[in-house]
VOROTI-468016 format. One record per residue: residue in one letter; residue number from 1; x, y, z of N, C-alpha, C in turn. Coordinates in steps of 0.2 Angstrom, whole numbers. Layout:
<vexpas>
[vexpa "A", NUM, [X, Y, Z], [X, Y, Z], [X, Y, Z]] ...
</vexpas>
This chain:
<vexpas>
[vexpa "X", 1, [549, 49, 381], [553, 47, 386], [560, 51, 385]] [vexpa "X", 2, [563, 53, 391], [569, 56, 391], [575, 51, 388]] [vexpa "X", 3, [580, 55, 384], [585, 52, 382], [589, 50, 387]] [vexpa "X", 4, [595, 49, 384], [601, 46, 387], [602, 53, 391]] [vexpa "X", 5, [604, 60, 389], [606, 66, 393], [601, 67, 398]] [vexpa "X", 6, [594, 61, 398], [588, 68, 402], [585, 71, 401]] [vexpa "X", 7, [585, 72, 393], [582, 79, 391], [576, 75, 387]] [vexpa "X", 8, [569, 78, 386], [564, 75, 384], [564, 78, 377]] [vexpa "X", 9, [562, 72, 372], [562, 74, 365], [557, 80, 365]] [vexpa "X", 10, [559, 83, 361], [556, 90, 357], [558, 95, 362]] [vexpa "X", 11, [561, 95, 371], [563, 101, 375], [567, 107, 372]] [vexpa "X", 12, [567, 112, 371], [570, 117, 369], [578, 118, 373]] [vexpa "X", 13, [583, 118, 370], [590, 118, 370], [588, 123, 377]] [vexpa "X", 14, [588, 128, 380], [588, 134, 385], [586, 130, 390]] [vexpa "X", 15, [579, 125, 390], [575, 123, 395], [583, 116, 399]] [vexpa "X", 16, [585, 114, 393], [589, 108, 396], [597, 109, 398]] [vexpa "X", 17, [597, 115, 397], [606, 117, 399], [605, 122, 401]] [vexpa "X", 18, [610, 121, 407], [611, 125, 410], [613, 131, 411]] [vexpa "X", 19, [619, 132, 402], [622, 136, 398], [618, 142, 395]] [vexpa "X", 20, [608, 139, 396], [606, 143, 392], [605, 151, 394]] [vexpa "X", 21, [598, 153, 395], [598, 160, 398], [597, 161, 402]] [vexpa "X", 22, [604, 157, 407], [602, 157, 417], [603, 164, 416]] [vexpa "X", 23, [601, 163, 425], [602, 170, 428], [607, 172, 428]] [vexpa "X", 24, [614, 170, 427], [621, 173, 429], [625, 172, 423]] [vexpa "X", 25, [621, 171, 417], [624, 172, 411], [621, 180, 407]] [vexpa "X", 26, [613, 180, 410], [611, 186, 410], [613, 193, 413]] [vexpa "X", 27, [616, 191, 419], [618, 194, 422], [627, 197, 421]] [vexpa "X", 28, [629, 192, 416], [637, 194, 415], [636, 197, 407]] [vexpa "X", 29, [631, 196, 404], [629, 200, 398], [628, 207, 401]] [vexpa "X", 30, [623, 208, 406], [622, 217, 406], [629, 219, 410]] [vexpa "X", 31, [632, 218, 414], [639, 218, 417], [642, 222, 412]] [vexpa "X", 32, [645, 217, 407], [650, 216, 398], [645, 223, 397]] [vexpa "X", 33, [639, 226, 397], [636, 231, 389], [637, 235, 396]] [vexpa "X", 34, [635, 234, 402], [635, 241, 407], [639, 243, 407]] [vexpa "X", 35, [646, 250, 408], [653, 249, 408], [649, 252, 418]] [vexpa "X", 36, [655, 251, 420], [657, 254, 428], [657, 261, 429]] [vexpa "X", 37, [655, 262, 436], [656, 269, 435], [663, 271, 442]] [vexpa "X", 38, [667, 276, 440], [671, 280, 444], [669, 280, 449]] [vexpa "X", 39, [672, 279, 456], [671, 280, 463], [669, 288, 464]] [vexpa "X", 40, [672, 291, 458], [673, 299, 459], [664, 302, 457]] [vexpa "X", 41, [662, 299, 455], [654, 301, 454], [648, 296, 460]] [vexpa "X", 42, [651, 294, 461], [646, 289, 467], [642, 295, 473]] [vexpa "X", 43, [645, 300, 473], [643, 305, 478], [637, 309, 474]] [vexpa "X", 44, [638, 309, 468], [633, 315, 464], [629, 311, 462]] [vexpa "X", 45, [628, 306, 460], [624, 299, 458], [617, 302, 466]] [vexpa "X", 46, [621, 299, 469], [619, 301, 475], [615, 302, 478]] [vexpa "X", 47, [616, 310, 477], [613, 316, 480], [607, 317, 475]] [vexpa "X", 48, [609, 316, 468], [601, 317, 462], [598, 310, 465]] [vexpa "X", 49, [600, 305, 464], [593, 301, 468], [591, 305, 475]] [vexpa "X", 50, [595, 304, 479], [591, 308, 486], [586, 315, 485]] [vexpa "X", 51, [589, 319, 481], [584, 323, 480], [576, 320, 476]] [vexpa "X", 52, [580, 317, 469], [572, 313, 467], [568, 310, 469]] [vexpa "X", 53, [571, 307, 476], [568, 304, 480], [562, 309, 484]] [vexpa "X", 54, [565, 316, 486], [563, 320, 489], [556, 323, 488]] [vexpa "X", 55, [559, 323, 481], [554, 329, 475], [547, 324, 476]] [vexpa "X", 56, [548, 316, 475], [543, 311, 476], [537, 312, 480]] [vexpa "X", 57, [543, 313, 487], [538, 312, 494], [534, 316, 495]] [vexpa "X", 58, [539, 323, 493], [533, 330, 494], [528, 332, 488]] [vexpa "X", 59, [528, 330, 483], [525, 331, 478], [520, 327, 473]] [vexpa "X", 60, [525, 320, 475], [521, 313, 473], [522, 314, 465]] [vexpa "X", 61, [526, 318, 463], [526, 318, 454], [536, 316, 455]] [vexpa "X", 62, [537, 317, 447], [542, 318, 446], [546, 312, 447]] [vexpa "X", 63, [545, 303, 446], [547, 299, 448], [551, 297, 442]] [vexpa "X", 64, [550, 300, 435], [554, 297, 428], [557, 301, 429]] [vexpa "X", 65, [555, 306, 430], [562, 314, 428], [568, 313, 434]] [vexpa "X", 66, [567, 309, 441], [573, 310, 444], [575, 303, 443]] [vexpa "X", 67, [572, 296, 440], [576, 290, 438], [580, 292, 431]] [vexpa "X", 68, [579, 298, 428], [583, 299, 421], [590, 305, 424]] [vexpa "X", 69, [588, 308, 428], [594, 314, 428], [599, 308, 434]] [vexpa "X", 70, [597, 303, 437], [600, 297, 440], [605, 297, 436]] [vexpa "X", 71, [601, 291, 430], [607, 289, 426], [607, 290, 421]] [vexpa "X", 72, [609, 298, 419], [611, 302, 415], [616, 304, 421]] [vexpa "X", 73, [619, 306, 426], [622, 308, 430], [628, 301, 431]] [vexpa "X", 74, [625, 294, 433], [630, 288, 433], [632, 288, 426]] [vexpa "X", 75, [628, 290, 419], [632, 288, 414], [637, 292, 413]] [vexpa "X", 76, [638, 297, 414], [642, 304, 413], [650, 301, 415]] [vexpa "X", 77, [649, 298, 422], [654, 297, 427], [653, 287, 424]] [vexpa "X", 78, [654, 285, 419], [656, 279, 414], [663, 279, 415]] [vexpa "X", 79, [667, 270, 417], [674, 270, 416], [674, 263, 411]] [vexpa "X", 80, [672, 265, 406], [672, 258, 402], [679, 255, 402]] [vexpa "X", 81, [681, 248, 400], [684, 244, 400], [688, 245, 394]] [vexpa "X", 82, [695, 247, 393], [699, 249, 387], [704, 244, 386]] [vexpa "X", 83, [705, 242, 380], [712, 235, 379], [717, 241, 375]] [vexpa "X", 84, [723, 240, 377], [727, 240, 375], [733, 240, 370]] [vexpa "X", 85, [735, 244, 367], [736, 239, 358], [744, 237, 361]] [vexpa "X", 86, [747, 232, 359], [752, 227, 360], [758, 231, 356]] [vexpa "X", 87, [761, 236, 359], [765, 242, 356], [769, 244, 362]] [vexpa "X", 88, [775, 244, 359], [778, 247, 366], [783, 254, 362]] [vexpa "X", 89, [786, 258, 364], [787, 264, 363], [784, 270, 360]] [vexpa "X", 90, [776, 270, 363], [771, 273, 360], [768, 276, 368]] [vexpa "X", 91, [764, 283, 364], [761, 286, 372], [753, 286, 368]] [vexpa "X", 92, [749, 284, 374], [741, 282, 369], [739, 289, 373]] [vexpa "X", 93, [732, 289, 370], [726, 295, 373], [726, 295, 379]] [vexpa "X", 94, [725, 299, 385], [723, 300, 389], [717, 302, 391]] [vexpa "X", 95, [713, 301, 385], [706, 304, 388], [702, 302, 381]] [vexpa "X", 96, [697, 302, 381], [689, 301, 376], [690, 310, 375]] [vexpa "X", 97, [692, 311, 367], [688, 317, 365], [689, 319, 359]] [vexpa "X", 98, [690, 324, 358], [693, 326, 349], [699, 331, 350]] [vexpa "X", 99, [702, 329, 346], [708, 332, 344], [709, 342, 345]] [vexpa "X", 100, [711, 342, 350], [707, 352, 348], [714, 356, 345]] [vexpa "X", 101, [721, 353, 348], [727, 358, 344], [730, 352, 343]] [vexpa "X", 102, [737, 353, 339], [743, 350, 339], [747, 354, 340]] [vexpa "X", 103, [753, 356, 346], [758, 361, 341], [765, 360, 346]] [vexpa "X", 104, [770, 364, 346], [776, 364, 348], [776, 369, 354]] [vexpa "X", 105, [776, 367, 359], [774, 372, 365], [779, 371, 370]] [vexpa "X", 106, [781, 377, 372], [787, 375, 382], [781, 372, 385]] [vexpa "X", 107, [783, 370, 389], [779, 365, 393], [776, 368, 400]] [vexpa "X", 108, [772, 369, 402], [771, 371, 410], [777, 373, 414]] [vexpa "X", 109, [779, 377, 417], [785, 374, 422], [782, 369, 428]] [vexpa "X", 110, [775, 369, 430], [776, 364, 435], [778, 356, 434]] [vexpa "X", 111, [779, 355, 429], [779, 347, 424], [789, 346, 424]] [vexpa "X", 112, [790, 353, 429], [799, 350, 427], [802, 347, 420]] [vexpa "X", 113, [799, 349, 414], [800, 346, 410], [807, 351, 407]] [vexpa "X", 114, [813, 348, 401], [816, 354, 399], [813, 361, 394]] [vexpa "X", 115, [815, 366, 396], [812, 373, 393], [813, 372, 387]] [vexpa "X", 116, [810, 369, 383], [814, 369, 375], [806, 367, 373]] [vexpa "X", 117, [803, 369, 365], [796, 368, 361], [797, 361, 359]] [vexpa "X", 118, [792, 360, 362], [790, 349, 363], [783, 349, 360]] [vexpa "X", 119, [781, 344, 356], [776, 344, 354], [769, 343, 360]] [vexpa "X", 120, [764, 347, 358], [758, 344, 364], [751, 343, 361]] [vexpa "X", 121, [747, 338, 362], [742, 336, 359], [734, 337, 365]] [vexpa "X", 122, [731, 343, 361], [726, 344, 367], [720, 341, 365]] [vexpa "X", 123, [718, 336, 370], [711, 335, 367], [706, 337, 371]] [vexpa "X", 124, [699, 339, 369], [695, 342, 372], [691, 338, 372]] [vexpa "X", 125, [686, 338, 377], [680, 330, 380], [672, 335, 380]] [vexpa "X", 126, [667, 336, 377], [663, 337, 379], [658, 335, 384]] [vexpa "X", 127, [653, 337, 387], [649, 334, 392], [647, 325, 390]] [vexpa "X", 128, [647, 323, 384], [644, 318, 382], [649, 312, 382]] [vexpa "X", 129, [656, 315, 382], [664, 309, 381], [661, 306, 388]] [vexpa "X", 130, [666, 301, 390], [670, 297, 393], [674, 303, 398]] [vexpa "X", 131, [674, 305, 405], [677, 308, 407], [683, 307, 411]] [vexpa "X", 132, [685, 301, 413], [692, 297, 416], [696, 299, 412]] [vexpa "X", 133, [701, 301, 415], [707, 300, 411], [712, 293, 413]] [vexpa "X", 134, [718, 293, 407], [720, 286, 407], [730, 287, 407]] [vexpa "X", 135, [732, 284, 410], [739, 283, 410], [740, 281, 402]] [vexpa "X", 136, [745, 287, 398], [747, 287, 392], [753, 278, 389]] [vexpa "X", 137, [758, 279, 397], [762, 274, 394], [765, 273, 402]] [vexpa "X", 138, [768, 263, 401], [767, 263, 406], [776, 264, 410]] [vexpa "X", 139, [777, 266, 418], [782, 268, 419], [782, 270, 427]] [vexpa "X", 140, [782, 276, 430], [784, 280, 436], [780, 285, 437]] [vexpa "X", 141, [778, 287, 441], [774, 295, 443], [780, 297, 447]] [vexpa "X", 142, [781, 305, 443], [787, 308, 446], [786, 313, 452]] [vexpa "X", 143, [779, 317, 448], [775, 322, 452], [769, 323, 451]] [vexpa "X", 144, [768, 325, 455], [759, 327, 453], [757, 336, 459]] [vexpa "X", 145, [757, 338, 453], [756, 348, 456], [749, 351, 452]] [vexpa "X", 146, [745, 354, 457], [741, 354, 455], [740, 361, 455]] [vexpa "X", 147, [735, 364, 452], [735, 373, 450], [730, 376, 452]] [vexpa "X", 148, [728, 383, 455], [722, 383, 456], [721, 388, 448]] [vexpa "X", 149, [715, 390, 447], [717, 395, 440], [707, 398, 437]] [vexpa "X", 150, [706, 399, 434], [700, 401, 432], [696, 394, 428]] [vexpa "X", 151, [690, 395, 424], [687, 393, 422], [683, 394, 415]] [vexpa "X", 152, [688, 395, 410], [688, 397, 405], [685, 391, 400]] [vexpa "X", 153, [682, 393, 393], [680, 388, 392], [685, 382, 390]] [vexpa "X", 154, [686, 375, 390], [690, 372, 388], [693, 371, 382]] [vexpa "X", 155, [689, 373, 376], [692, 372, 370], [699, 380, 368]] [vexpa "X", 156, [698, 386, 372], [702, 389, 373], [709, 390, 372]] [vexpa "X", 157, [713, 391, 368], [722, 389, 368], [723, 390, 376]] [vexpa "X", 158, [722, 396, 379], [723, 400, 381], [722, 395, 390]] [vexpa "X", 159, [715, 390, 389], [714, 386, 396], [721, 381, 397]] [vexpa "X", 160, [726, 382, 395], [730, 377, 398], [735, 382, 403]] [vexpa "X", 161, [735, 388, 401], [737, 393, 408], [733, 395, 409]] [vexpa "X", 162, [727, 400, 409], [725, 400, 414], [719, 395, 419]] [vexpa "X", 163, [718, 390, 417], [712, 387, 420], [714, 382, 426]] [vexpa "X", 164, [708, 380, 427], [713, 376, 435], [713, 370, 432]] [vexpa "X", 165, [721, 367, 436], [723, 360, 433], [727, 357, 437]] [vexpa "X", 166, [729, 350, 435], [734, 345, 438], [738, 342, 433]] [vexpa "X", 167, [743, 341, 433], [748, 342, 430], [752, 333, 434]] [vexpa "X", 168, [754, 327, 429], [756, 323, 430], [763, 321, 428]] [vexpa "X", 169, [768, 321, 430], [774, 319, 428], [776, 313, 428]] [vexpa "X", 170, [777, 309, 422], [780, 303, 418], [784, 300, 419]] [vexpa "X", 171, [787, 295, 420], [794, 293, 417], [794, 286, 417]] [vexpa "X", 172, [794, 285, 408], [792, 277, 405], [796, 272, 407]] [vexpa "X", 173, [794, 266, 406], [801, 262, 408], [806, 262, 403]] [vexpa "X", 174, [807, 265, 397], [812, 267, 392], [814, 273, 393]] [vexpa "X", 175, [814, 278, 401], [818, 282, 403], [815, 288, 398]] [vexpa "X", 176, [811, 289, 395], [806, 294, 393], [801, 299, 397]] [vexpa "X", 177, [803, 305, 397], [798, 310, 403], [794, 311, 399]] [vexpa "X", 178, [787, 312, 402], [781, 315, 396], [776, 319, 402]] [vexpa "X", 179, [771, 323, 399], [767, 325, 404], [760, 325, 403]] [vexpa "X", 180, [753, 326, 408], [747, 326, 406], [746, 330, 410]] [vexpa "X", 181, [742, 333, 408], [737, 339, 412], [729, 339, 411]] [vexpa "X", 182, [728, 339, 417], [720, 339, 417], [718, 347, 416]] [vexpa "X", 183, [712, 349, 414], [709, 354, 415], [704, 356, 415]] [vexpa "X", 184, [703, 358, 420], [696, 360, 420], [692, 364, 414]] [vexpa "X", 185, [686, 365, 414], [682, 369, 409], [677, 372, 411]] [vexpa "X", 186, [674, 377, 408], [668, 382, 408], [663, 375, 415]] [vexpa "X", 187, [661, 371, 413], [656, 365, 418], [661, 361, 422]] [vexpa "X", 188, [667, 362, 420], [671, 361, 426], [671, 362, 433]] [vexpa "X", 189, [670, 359, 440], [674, 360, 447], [678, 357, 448]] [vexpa "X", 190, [679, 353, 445], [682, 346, 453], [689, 343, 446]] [vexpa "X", 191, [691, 342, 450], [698, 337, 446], [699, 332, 450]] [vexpa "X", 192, [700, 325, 450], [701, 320, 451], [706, 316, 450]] [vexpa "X", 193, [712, 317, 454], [718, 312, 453], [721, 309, 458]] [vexpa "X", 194, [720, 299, 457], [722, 295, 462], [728, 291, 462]] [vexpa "X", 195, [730, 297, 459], [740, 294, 458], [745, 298, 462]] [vexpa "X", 196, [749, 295, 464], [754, 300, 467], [760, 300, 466]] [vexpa "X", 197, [766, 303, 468], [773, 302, 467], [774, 294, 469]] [vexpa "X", 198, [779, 292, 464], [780, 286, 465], [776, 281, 463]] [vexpa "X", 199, [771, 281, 463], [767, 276, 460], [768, 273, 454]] [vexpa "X", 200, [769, 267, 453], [771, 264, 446], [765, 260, 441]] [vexpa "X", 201, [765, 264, 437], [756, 262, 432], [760, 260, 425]] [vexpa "X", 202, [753, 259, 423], [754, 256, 420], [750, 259, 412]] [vexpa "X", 203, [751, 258, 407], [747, 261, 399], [740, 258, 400]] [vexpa "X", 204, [737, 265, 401], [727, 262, 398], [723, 262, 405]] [vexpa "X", 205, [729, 261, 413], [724, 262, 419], [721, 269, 419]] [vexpa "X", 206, [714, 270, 423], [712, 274, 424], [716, 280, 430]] [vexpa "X", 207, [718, 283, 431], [721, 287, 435], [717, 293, 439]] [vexpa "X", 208, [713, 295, 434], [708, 302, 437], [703, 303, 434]] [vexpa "X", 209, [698, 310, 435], [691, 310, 432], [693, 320, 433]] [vexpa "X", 210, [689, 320, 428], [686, 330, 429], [679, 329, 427]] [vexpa "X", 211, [676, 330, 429], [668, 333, 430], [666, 339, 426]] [vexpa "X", 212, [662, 336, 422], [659, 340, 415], [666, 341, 411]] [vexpa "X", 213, [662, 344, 405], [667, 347, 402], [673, 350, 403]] [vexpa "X", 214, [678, 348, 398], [687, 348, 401], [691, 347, 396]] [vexpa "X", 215, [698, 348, 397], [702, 346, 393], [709, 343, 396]] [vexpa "X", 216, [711, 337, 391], [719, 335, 392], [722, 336, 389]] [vexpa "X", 217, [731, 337, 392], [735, 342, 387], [742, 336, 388]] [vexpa "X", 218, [742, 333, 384], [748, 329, 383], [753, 331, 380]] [vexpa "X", 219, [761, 333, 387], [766, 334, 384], [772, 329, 383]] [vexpa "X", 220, [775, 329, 376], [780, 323, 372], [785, 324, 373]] [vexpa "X", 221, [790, 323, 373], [799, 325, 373], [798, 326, 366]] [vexpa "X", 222, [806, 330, 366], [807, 330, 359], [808, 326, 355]] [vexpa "X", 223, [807, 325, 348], [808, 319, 344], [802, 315, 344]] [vexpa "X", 224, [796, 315, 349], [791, 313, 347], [787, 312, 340]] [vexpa "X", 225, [785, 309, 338], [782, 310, 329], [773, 309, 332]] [vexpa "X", 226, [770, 312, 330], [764, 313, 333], [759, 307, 327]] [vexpa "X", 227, [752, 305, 329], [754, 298, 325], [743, 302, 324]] [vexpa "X", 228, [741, 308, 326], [734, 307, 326], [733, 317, 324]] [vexpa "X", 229, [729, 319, 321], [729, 326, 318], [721, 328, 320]] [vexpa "X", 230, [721, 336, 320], [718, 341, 324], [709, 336, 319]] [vexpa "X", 231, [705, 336, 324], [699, 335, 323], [697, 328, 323]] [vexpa "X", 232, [703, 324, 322], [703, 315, 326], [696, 314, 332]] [vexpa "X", 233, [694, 310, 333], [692, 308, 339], [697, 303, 343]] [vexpa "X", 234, [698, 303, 350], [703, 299, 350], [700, 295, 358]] [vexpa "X", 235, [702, 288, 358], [698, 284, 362], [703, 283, 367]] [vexpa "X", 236, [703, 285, 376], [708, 285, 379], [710, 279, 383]] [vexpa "X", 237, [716, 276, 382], [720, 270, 383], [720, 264, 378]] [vexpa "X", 238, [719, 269, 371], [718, 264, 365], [721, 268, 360]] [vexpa "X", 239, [721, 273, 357], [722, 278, 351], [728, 278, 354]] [vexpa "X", 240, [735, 279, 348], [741, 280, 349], [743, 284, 347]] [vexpa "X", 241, [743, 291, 353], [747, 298, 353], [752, 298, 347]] [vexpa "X", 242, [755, 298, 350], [764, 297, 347], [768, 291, 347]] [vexpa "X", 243, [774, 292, 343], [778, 286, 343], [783, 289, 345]] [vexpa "X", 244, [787, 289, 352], [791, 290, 358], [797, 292, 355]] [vexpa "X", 245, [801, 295, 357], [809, 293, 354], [813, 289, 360]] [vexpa "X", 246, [818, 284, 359], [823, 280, 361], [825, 284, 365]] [vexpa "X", 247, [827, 281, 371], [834, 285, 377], [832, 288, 380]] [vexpa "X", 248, [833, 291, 385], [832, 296, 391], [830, 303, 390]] [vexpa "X", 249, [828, 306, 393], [823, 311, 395], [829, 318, 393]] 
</vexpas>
């Protein structure tokens, strides 16, 4: 006889709640382990299914090799979900990758920044990172100038002039100027930035993407104390670059 709840002695816990492995409990578990993917890859995604669909019709083969370079293409273009560490006067990672320089460098002139050696933290991403990048710290978008330039491999000192890039200007809500630079690399084409002047962001959003291998090049005021060293891996809108200085730009 059923109890008092309903539920028939000896029924299994799943079978009698509704809590157990419904369909939209299952479904908020692959949601949580799936990360999202960038709007910025939805058209490449795209195109490799339509063509494995192609290779299908004309050939009748080829139906795992074009579901694998699918999503191996959406996971590429992955925006996983990033928390924040509860820190304020700090500029986090801007990007999934490894630590490639640290040093004291003038800074781009398009970044309007002053002419004086500021430290700059360049991380490189291979094909296999997280390719979004992420607002370091939260505040103002002052500029955003973009470069045209070569294609040089990105671990290169040398790719942050000559290579093509976007360049984003800062200013924290503590009155701190800083800057990011995307850059393209060797499997680079495309750069991806959906920020613009004046736009007010925030630490750890996503902002833009570069496609295949690349690099970001974070520029700090002076008096920066850099808080991560060359060979790190650094997780972006969670790893904490530097710790800021006080005061105005």
């Amino acid at each position: 006889m059923p109890d008092r709840t309903g539920a028939h002695p000896g029924a299994s816990p799943s079978a009698s709640s509704p809590a157990g492995l419904s369909l939209p409990h299952v479904a908020g578990l692959i949601r949580a382990a799936v990360p999202p993917m960038h709007p910025g890859g939805r058209p490449l995604v795209a195109g490799v299914a339509v063509a494995a669909a192609l290779v299908r019709a004309v050939t009748g083969r080829g139906a795992l090799a074009g579901a694998l370079a699918a999503g191996a293409t959406a996971a590429f273009f992955r925006n996983p979900r990033r928390v924040r560490p509860p820190l304020d006067g700090v500029a986090l990672a801007a990007a999934d990758g490894t630590v490639a320089t640290i040093s004291d460098v003038l800074p781009p002139p398009e970044l309007d920044l002053p002419r004086i050696a500021a430290p700059r933290v360049s991380v490189f991403l291979s094909v296999l990172d997280v390719h979004v990048q992420r607002i370091p710290a939260d505040g103002r978008v002052l500029a955003v100038e973009y470069r045209p330039g070569r294609f040089l491999s990105a671990d290169l000192d040398k790719a942050s002039e000559d290579n093509e890039r976007n360049a984003l200007l800062l200013e924290t809500t503590a009155g701190v100027r800083l800057g990011v630079v995307q850059i393209a690399g060797l499997l680079a084409r495309r750069i991806v930035c959906d920020v613009r002047p004046g736009n007010e962001v925030a630490a750890g959003e996503t902002y833009g993407l570069i496609r295949f291998g690349s690099r970001v090049d974070v520029y700090l005021p002076p008096g920066s104390r850099v808080t991560v060293a060359v060979g790190q891996r650094t997780i972006g809108g969670e790893t904490v670059l530097a710790e800021l200085p006080t005061g105005g730009a």
